[in-house]
C-alpha positions as protocol buffer text, in pm:
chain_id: "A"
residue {
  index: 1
  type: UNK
  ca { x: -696 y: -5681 z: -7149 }
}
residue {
  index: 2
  type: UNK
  ca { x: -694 y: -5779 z: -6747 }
}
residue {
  index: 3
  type: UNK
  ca { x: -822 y: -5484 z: -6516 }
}
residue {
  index: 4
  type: UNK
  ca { x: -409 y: -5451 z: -6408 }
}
residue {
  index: 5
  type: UNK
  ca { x: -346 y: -5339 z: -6832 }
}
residue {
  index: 6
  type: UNK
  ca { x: -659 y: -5127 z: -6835 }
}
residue {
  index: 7
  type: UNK
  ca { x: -553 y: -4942 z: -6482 }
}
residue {
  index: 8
  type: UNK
  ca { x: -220 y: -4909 z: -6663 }
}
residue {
  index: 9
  type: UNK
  ca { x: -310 y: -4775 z: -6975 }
}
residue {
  index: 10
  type: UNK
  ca { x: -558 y: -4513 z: -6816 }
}
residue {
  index: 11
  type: UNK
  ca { x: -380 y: -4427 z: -6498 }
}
residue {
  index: 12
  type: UNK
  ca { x: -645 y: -4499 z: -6321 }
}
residue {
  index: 13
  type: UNK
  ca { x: -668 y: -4754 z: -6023 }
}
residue {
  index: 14
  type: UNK
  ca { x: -831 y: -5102 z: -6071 }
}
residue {
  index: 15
  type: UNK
  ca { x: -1023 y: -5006 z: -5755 }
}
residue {
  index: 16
  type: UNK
  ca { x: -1243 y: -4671 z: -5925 }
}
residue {
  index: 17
  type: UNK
  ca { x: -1249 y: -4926 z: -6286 }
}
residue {
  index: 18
  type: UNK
  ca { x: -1440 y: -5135 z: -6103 }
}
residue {
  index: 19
  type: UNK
  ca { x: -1648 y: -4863 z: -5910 }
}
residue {
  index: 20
  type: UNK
  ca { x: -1701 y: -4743 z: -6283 }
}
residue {
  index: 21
  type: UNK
  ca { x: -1814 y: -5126 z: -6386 }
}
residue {
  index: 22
  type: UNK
  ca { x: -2059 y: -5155 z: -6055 }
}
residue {
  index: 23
  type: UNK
  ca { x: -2187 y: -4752 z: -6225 }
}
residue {
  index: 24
  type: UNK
  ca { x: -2275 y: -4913 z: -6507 }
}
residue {
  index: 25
  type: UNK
  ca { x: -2039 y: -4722 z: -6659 }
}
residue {
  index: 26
  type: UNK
  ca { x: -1811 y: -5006 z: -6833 }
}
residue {
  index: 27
  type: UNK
  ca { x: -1839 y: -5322 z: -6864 }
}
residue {
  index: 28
  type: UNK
  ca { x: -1585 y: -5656 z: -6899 }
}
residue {
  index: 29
  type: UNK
  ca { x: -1605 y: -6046 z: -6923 }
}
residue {
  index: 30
  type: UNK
  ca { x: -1515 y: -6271 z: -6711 }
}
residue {
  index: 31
  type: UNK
  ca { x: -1212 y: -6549 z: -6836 }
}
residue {
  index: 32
  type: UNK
  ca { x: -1247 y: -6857 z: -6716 }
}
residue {
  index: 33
  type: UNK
  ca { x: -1038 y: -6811 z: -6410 }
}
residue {
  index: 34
  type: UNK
  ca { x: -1245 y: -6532 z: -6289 }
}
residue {
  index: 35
  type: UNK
  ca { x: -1042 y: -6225 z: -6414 }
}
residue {
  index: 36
  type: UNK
  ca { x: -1221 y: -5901 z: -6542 }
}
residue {
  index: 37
  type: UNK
  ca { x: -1133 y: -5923 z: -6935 }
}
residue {
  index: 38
  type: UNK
  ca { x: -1183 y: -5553 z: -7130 }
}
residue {
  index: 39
  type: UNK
  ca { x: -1217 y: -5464 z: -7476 }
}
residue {
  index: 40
  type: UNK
  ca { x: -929 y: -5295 z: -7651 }
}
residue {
  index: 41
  type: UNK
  ca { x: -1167 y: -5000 z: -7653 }
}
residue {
  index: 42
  type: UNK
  ca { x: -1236 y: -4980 z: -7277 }
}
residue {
  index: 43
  type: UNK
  ca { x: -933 y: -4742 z: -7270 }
}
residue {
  index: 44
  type: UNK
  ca { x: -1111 y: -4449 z: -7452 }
}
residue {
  index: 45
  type: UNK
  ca { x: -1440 y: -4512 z: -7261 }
}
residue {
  index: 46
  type: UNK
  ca { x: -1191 y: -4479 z: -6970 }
}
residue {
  index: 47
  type: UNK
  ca { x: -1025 y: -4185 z: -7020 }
}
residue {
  index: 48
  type: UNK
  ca { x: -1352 y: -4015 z: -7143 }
}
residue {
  index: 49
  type: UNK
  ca { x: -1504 y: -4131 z: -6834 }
}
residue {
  index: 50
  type: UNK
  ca { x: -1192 y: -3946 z: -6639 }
}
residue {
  index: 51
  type: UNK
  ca { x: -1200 y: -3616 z: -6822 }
}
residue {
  index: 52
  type: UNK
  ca { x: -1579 y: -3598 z: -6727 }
}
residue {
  index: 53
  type: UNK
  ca { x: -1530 y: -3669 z: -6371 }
}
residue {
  index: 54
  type: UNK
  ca { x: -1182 y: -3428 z: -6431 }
}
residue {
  index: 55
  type: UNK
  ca { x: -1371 y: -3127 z: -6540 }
}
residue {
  index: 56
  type: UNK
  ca { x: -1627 y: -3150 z: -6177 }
}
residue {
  index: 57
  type: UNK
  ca { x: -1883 y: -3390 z: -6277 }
}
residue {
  index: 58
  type: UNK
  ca { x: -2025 y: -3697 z: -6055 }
}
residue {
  index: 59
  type: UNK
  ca { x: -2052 y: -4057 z: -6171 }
}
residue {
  index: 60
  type: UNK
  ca { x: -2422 y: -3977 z: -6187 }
}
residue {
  index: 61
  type: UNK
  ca { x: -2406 y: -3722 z: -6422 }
}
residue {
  index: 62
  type: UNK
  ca { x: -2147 y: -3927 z: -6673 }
}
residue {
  index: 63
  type: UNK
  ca { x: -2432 y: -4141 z: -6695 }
}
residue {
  index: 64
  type: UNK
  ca { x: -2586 y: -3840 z: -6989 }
}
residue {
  index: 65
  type: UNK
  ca { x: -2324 y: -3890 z: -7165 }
}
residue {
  index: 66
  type: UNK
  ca { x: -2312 y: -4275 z: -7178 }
}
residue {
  index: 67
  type: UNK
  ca { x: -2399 y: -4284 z: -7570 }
}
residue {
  index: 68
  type: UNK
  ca { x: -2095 y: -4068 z: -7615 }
}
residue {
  index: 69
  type: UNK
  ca { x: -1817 y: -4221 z: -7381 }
}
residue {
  index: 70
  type: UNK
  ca { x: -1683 y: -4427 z: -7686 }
}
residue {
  index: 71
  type: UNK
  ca { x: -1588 y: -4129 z: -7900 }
}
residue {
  index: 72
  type: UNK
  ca { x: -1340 y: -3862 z: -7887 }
}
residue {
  index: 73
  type: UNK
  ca { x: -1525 y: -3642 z: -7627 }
}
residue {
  index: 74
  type: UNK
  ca { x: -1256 y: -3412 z: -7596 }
}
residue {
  index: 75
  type: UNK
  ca { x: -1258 y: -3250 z: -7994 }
}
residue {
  index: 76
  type: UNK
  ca { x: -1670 y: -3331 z: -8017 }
}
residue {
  index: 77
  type: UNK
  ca { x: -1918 y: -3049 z: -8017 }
}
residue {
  index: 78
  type: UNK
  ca { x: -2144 y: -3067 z: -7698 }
}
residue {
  index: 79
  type: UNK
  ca { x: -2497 y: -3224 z: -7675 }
}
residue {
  index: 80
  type: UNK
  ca { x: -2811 y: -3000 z: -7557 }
}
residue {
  index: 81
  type: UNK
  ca { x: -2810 y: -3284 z: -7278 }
}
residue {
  index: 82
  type: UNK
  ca { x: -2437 y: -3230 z: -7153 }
}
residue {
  index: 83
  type: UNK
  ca { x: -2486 y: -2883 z: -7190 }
}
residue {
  index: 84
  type: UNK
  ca { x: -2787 y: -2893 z: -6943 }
}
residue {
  index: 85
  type: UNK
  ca { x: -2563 y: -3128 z: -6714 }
}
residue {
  index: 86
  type: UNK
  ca { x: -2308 y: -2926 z: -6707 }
}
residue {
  index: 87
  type: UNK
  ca { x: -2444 y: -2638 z: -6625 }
}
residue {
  index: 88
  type: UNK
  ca { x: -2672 y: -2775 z: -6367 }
}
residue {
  index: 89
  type: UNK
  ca { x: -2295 y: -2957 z: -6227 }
}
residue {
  index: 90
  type: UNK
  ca { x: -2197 y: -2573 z: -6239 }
}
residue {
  index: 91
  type: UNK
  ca { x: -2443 y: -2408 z: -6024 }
}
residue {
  index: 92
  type: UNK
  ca { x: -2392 y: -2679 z: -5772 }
}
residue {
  index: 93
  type: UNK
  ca { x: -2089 y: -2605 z: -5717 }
}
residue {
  index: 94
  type: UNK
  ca { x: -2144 y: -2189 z: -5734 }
}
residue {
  index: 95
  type: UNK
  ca { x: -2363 y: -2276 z: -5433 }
}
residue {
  index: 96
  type: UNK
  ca { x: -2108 y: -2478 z: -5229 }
}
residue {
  index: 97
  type: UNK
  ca { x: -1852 y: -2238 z: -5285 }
}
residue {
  index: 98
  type: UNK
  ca { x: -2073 y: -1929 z: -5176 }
}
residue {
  index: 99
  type: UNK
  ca { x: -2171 y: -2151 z: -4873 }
}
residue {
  index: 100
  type: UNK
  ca { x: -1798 y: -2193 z: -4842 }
}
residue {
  index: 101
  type: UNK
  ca { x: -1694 y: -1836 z: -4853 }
}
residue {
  index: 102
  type: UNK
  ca { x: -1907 y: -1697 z: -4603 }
}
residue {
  index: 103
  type: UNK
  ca { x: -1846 y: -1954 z: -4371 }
}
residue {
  index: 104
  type: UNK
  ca { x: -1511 y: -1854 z: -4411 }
}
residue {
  index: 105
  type: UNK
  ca { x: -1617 y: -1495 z: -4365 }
}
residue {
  index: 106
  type: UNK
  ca { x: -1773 y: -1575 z: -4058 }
}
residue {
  index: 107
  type: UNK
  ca { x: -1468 y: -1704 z: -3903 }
}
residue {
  index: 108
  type: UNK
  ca { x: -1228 y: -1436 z: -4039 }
}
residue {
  index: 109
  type: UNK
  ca { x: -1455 y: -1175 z: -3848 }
}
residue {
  index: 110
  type: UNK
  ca { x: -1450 y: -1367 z: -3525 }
}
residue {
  index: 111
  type: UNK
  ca { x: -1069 y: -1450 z: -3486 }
}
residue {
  index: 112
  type: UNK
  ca { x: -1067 y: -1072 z: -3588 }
}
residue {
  index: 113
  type: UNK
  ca { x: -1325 y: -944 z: -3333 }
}
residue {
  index: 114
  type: UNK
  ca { x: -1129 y: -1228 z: -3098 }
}
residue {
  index: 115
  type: UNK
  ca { x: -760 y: -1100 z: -3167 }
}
residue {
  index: 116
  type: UNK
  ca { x: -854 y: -688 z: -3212 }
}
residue {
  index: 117
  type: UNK
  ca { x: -634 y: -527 z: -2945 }
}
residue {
  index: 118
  type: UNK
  ca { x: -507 y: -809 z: -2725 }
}
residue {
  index: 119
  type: UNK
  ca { x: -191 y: -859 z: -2866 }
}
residue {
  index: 120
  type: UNK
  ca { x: -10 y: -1187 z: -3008 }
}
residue {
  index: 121
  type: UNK
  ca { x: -227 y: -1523 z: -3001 }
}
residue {
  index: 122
  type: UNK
  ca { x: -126 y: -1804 z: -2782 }
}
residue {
  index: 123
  type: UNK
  ca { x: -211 y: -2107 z: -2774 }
}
């Protein structure tokens, strides 16, 4: 199938299947006139490759689970490796959002400390 079928059948722009391609992350032929040509199975890889990236993991870390990306990730029990990935994915993000919240505390406590007695804002 052309890269236009595979974007298609996945829902998924031709412009991230071929980010996923330059990944390493699927691959295609070339026809004779230049098109990208996938195998019927590039739509499972495909969608495995978008629940991944769905559920808050990076491109880099899909690359663990390469071996796997042509099953039915979504019913399979986990690997010890996407376990570890996952988790490691997890506390990344625990840290951004802490970050997150206290710069947001921050600036709750100064348009309060701002606002405290003088009134309506303007401006």
């Amino acid at each position: 199938m052309r890269i236009g079928e595979l974007a298609g059948a996945t829902g998924t722009s031709a412009r991230a299947l071929r980010h996923y391609e330059r990944a390493g992350l699927l691959s295609s032929e070339r026809a004779p006139n230049g098109y990208r040509v996938y195998a019927a199975g590039a739509v499972l890889r495909v969608r495995n490759i978008r629940l991944l990236l769905d559920a808050g993991l990076t491109l880099e870390d899909v690359r663990t689970f390469l071996p796997c990306l042509d099953g039915d990730m979504a019913t399979a029990p986990p690997s010890e490796a996407g376990l570890r990935v996952a988790r490691e994915r997890l506390a990344v993000l625990d840290a951004r959002i802490a970050a997150q919240t206290e710069v947001r505390d921050r600036l709750a406590a100064a348009l309060r400390a701002t606002t405290d007695g003088h009134g309506p804002e303007t401006g």
